[in-house]
SEPA-12811 format. One record per residue (C-alpha): residue number from 1; residue in three letters; x, y, z. Coordinates in Angstrom, 3 decimals. Last residue first. Layout:
N
resi,resn,x,y,z
NUM,ALA,X,Y,Z
...
END
This chain:
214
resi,resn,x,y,z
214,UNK,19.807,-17.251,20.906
213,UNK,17.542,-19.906,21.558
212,UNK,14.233,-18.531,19.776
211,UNK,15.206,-18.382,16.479
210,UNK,13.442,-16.569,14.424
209,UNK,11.214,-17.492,11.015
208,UNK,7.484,-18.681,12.479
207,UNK,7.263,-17.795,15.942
206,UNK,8.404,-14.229,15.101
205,UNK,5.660,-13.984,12.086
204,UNK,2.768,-15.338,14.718
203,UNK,4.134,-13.005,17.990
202,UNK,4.954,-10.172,15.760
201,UNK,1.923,-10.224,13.715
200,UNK,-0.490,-11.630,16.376
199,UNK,0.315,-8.420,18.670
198,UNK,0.180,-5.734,15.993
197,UNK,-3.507,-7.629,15.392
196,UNK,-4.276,-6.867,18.854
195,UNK,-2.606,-3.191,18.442
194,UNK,-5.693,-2.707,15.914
193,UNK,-8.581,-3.638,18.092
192,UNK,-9.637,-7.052,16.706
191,UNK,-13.294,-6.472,15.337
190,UNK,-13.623,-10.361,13.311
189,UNK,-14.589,-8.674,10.424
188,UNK,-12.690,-5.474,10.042
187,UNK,-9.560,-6.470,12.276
186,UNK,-9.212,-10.359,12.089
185,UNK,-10.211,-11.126,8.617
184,UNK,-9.414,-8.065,6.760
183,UNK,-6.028,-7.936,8.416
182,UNK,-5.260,-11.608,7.511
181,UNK,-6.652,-10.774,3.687
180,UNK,-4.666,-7.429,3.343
179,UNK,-1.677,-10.335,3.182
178,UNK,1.217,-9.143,5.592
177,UNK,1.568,-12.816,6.955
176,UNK,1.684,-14.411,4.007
175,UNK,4.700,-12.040,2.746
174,UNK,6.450,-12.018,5.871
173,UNK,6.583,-16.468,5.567
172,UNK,7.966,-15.683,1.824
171,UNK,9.791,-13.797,3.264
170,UNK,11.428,-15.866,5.537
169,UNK,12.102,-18.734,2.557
168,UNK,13.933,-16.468,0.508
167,UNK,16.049,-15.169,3.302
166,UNK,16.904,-18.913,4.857
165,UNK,15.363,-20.645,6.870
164,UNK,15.582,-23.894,8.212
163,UNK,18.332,-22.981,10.960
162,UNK,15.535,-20.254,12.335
161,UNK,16.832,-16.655,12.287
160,UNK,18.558,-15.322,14.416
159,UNK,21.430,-13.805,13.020
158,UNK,20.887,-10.086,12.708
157,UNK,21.773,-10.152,9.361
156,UNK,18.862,-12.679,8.117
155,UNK,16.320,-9.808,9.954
154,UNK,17.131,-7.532,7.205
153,UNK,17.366,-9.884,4.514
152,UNK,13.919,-10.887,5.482
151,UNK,12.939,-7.337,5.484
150,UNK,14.573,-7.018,1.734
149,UNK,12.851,-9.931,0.616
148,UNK,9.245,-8.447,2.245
147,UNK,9.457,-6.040,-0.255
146,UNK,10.047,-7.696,-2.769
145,UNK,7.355,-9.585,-2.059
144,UNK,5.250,-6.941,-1.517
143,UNK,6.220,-5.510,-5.854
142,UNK,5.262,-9.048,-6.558
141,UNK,1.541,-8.564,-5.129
140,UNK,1.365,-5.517,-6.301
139,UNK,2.503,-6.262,-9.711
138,UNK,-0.214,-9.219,-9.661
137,UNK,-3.019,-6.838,-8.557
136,UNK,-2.085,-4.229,-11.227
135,UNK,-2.281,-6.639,-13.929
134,UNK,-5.063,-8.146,-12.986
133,UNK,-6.610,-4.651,-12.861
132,UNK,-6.206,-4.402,-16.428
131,UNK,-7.396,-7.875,-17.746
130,UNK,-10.962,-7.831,-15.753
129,UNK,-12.324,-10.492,-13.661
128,UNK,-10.791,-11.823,-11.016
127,UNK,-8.588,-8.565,-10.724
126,UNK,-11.861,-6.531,-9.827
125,UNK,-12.414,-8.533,-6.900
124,UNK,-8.394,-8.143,-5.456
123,UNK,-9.013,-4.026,-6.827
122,UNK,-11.447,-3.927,-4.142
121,UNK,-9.876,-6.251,-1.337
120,UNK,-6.879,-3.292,-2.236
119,UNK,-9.159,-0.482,-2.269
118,UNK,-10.873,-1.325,1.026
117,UNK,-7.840,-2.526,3.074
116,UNK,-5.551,0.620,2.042
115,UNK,-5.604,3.232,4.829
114,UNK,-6.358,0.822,7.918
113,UNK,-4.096,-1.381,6.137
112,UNK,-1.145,0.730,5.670
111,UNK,-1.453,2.187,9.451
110,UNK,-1.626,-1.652,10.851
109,UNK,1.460,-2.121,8.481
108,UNK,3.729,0.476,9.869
107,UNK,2.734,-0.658,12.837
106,UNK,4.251,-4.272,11.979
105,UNK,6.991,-2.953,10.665
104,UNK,8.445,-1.804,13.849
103,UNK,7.141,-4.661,15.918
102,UNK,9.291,-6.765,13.697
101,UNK,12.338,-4.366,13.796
100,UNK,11.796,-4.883,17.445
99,UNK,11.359,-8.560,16.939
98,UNK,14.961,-9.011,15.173
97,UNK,16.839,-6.849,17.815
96,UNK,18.905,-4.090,16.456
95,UNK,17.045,-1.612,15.126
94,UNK,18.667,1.071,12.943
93,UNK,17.156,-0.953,9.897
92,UNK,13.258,-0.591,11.164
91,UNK,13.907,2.929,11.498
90,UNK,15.561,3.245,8.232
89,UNK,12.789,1.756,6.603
88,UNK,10.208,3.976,8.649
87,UNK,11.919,6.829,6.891
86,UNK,10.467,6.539,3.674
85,UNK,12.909,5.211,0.451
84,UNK,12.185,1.985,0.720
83,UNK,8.624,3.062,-0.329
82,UNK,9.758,5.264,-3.373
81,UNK,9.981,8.807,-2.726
80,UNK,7.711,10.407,-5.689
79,UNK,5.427,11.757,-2.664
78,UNK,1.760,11.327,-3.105
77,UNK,0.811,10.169,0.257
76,UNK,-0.207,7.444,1.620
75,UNK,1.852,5.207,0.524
74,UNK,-0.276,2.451,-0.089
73,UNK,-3.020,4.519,-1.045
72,UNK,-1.149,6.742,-3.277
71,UNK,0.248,3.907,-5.114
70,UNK,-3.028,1.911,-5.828
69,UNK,-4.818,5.262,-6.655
68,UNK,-1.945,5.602,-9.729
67,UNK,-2.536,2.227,-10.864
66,UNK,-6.596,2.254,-10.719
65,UNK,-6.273,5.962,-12.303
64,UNK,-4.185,4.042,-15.222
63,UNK,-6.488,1.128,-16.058
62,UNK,-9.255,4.325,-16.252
61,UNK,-7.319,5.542,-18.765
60,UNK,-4.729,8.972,-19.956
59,UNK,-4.667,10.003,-15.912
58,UNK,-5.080,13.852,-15.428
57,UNK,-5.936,15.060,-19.374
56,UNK,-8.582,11.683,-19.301
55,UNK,-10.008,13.156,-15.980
54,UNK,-9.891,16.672,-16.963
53,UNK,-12.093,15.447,-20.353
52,UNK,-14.196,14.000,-18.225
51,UNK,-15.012,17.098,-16.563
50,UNK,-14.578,18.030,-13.288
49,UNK,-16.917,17.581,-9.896
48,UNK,-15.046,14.533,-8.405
47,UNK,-18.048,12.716,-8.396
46,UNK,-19.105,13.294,-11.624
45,UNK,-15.639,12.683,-13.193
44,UNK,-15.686,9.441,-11.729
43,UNK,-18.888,8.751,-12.831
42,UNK,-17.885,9.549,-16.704
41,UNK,-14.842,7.417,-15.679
40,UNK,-16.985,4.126,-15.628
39,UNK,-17.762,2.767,-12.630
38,UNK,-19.125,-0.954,-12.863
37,UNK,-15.517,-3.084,-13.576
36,UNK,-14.154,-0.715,-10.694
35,UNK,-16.721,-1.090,-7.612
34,UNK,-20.175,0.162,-6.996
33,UNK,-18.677,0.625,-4.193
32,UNK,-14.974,0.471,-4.109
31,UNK,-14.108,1.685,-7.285
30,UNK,-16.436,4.459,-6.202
29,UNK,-14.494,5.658,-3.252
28,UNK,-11.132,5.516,-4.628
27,UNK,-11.947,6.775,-7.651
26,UNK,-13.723,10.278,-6.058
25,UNK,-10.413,10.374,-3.480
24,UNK,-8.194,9.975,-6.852
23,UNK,-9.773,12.983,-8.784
22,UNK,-10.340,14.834,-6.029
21,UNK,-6.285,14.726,-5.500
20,UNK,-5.584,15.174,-9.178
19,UNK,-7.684,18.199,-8.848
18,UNK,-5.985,19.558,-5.753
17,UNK,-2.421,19.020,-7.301
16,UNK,-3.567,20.676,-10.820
15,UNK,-4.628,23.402,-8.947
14,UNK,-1.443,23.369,-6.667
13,UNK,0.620,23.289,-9.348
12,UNK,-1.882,26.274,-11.055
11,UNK,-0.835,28.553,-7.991
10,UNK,2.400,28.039,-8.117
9,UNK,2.919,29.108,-11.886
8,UNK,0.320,32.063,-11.150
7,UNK,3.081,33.253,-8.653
6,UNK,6.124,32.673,-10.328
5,UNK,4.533,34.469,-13.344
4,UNK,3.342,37.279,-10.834
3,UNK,7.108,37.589,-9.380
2,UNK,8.794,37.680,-12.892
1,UNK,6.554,40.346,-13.842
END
């Protein structure tokens, strides 16, 4: 009996993991087009093929899905590891030279954006306009920055960067240049090949923050 509760106890995690999954690929492609302020969860739930009521058990609000499909996106994945947790962190911080830890990141960020553009130029619309996904935008937006402290802090210990920067100042340099905006721009619109825009990153960001002399 123990075996066959183990069993159905597996097999409704993985239920519960394949719902929450349609759940989040239906949001994610209708909070894109039509986009979020004109999908209401009813749709959602349409799309997804559950009921509402599995939507509202799943998430609690729509403000909520947005959130949790904002994560997922950017990770990629739905693993509780938090994003300097991943192993392209280490990676970057077993590297010793300053522009291989910025070619490094740099495909990490190609991948991210090819994954995340969409929703994130979506939820950057829906942020102009409704209270909720302002909020999400704006913790985004700080949660990069911290991010981009802790690669500036990075590159700070290798000892080349520029005289007139200091860690606060570089990332506030890898935060511009990480924007979804830049990749939108050059990659979707413009039709840079993806390791063209890898290219600009390091040679733009590298121009920008390191020290060239030493």
């Amino acid at each position: 009996m123990a075996v066959k509760r183990r069993y159905q106890s597996a097999r409704r995690q993985d239920q519960a993991r394949q719902t929450r999954r349609a759940i989040l690929e239906a949001a994610g492609k209708l909070f894109v087009d039509p986009g979020y302020a004109a999908t209401p969860l009813t749709a959602v739930a349409a799309e997804a093929g559950v009921a509402i009521q599995t939507v509202y058990a799943v998430f609690g609000s729509k403000s909520q899905l947005l959130s949790e499909l904002i994560d997922v996106t950017i990770a990629g994945d739905d693993d509780p590891r938090s994003l300097p947790d991943r192993p392209f962190v280490a990676e970057i911080r077993a590297l010793a030279d300053p522009r291989a830890k910025l070619a490094r990141y740099a495909r990490h960020l190609t991948e991210t954006h090819t994954r995340q553009a969409e929703v994130m130029l979506a939820l950057a619309g829906a942020a102009t306009a409704d209270s909720d996904a302002a909020a999400i935008w704006h913790k985004n937006l700080q949660d990069r920055r911290r991010g981009m402290e802790m690669l500036a802090a990075d590159l700070a210990a290798t000892g080349r960067l520029r005289s007139d920067h200091d860690i606060d100042s570089a990332a506030d340099v890898l935060w511009l240049a990480m924007d979804v905006h830049n990749y939108d721009w050059l990659v979707r619109q413009r039709g840079w090949p993806p390791e063209r825009y890898q290219r600009w990153y390091v040679d733009t960001v590298a121009a920008a923050i390191l020290d060239s002399s030493t």
